[in-house]
N, C-alpha and C positions, 0 to 999 in steps of 0.2 A: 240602642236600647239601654247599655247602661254605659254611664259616663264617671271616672272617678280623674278629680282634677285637683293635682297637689296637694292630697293626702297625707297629714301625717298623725302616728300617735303615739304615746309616751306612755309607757305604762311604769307605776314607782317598783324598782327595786325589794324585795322580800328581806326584812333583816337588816335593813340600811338602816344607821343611825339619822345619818342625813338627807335630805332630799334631795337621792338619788334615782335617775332616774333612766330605764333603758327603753330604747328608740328604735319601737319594733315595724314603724313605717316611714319612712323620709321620703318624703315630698313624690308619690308614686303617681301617676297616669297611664290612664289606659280606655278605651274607647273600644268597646264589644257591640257588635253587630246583633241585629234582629235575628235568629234563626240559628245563628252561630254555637260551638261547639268550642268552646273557649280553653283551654288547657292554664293549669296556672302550675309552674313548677318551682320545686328550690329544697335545699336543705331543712333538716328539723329546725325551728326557731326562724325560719327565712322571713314569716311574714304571711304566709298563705293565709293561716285560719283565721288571724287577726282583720286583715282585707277580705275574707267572710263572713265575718263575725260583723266588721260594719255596713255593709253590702245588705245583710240581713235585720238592721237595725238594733242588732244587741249591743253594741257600742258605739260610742261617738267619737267621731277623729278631734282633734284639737285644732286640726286646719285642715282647707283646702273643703270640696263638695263631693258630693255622690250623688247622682242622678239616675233612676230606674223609669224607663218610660215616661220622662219629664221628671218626674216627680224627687223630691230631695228628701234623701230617707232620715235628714233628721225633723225638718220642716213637717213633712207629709208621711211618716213614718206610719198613721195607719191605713194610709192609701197603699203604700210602700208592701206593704204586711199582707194584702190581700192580692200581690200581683208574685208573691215570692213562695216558691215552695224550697224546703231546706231539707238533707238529709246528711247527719253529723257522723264525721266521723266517730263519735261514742253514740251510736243507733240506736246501741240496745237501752240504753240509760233512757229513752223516750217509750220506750214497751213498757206494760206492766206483763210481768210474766205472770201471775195468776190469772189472768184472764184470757176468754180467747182471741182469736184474732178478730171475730167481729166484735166484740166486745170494745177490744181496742179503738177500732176503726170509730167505730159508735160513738166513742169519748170524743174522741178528739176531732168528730163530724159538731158535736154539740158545741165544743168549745168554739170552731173556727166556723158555724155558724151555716151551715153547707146547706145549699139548696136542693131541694129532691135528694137528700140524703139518703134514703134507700137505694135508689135508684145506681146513685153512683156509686156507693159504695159496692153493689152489684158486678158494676163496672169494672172496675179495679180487682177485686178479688179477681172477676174474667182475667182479666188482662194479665195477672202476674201468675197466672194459673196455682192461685189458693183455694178457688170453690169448695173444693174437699174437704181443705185443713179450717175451712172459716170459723167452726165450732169446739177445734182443739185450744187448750191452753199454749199458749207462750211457747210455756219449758220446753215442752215436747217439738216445738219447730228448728228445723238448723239452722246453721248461719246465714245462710244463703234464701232461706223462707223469714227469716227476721229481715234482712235487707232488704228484700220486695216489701214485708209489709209494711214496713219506715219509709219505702220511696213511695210507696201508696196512700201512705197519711198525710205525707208532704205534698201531694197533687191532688187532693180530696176537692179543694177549690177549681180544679181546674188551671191552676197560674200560668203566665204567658214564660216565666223564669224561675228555670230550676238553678241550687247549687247542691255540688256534689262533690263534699268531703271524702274520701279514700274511700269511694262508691262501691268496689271490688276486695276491699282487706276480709281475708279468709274466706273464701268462696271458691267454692270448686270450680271447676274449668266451664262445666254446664250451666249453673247458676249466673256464672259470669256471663258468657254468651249471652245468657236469655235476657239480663240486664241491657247490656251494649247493644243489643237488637232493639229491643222495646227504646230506650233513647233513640237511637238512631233513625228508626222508622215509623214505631209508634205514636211515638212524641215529636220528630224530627220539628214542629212548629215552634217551639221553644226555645228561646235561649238559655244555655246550661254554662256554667263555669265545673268544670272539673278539674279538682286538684286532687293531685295525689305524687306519690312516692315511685309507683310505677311506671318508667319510663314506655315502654312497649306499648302499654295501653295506652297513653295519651297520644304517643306520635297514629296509634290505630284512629282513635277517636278524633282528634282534636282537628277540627278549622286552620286554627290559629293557634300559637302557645306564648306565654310569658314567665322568663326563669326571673324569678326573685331571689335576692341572698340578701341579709342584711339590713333588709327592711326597702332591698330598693331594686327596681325592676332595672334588671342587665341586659337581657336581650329581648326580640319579641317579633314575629311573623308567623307562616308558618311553616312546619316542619321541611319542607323543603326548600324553601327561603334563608331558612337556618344555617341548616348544611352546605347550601352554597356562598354563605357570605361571611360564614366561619367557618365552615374548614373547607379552602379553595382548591383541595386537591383530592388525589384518590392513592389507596397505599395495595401493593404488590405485594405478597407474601409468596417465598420459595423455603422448600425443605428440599437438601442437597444434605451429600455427606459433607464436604468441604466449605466452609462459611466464609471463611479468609477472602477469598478471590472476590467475590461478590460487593465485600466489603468498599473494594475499588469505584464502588457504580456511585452519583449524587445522592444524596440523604439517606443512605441505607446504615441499617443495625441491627444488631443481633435481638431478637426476643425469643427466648429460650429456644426451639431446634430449630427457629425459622430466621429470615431474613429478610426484615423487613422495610419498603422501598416509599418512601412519599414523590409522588409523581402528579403534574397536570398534564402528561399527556402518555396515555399509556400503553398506546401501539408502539412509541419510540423505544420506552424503558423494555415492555418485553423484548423488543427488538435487540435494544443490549444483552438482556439478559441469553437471548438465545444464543447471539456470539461468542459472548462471554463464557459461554458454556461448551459451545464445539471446538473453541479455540486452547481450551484446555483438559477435552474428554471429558467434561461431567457431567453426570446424570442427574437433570431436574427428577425430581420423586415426585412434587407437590408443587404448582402454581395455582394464588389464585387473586384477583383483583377484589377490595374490598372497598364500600361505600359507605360514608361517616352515618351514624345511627346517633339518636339524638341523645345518648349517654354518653357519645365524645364529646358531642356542643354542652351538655349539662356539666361536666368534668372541666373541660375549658373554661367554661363561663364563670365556675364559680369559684378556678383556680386565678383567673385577673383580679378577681376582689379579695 
């Protein structure tokens, strides 16, 4: 469904005397499936919003293609336009808060041209459960009713491909859910790209994930693809009074009361550790086997570059 093939783009430098210029995509690819659930991750500056920003036709790479259901979003950019719904991380900058939310809705049904416009828009409010608020102003909605109705303006067309910029920043835990539901199930027919800052939620959400740093895609499968081909092992944590002894076992270290074991096989290591332990009177307090979470792989990955 969408295709981006050696990607890059330069944006000039703020305050340069000379034409300087910093290089917020190098040469990137990536190939997202029909249906898929796309994860895009990486530090501030990594490159996320900018490879949304072209994806979405707001800018133009200086090399390399983008493809959205055939179509090349600079070539065919308003074909491109009527198959993408978008919801930006600055959400609220696309509401007018004097108005209500059907109000809203209504605008930006006229602008993007929508067919049975009533009808859908009906829809939508159902769906994000606004019926109530549709005739309240703006102001008066929280953050989490501004979010629904910015990801309901973006799907007014009905698009086959959503994105979705920091889909969840400030939303309480319920709003949340009810978001991640509705993608999941509601929509599930969709291809979505989800980027965001929250690790939890993507490895919840996501297909598939790709960490970006530096303008350039580092790793990429998914989340349990990840874990197992970067970090090929699993780590033991014990809390004991005595740490010293412990110390003895293969890759073990202190982290603050604990002691902690990187191991690939870990019936052996507890196996040490149990000896280890009767063989000099002490008392395990605390064992427990832990499995890499994708903020080690994220930490890793953007500690090589």
């Amino acid at each position: 469904m969408i295709i981006i093939n050696e990607v890059t783009k330069k944006f000039k430098k703020r305050g340069a005397r000379k034409k300087e210029y910093l290089l917020a995509l190098d040469r990137i690819s990536l190939k997202i499936n029909k249906g898929e659930i796309f994860g895009l991750i990486g530090p501030n500056g990594a490159g996320k919003t900018t490879t949304l920003k072209i994806l979405s036709t707001l800018i133009i790479p200086e090399e390399g293609t983008v493809t959205i259901d055939g179509y090349d979003v600079v070539k065919n950019a308003n074909i491109v336009k009527s198959k993408i719904g978008l919801l930006s991380a600055e959400f609220a900058r696309s509401l007018y808060w004097r108005l209500t939310g059907r109000q809203n809705i209504e605008f930006f049904a006229k602008l993007k041209n929508t067919q049975n416009a009533k009808e859908r828009i009906d829809e939508l409010f159902e769906k994000f459960d606004l019926t109530n608020w549709q005739n309240e102003l703006i102001m008066k909605y929280s953050t989490g009713m501004k979010h629904k109705l910015a990801l309901a303006v973006g799907l007014l067309n009905d698009p086959p491909v959503l994105f979705l910029d920091e889909p969840l920043t400030g939303m309480d835990p319920i709003s949340a859910n009810e978001i991640k539901t509705l993608i999941k199930n509601t929509f599930k027919d969709k291809t979505t790209i989800w980027a965001s800052h929250n690790l939890f939620e993507v490895e919840q959400m996501c297909n598939r994930i790709a960490l970006i740093n530096n303008g350039k895609i580092i790793i990429q499968g998914s989340p349990e693809e990840l874990k197992k081909n970067y970090w090929d092992y699993e780590k033991i944590t014990i809390l004991v009074d005595d740490n010293k002894i412990f110390l003895s076992l293969k890759n073990a270290e202190v982290t603050g009361n604990y002691i902690e074991i990187k191991t690939r096989d870990v019936n052996s290591t507890i196996l040490e550790i149990t000896k280890l332990a009767e063989k000099n009177n002490i008392k395990i307090k605390e064992i427990r086997t832990l499995r890499p979470t994708l903020e080690d792989i994220f930490i890793k990955g953007v500690e090589k570059c």
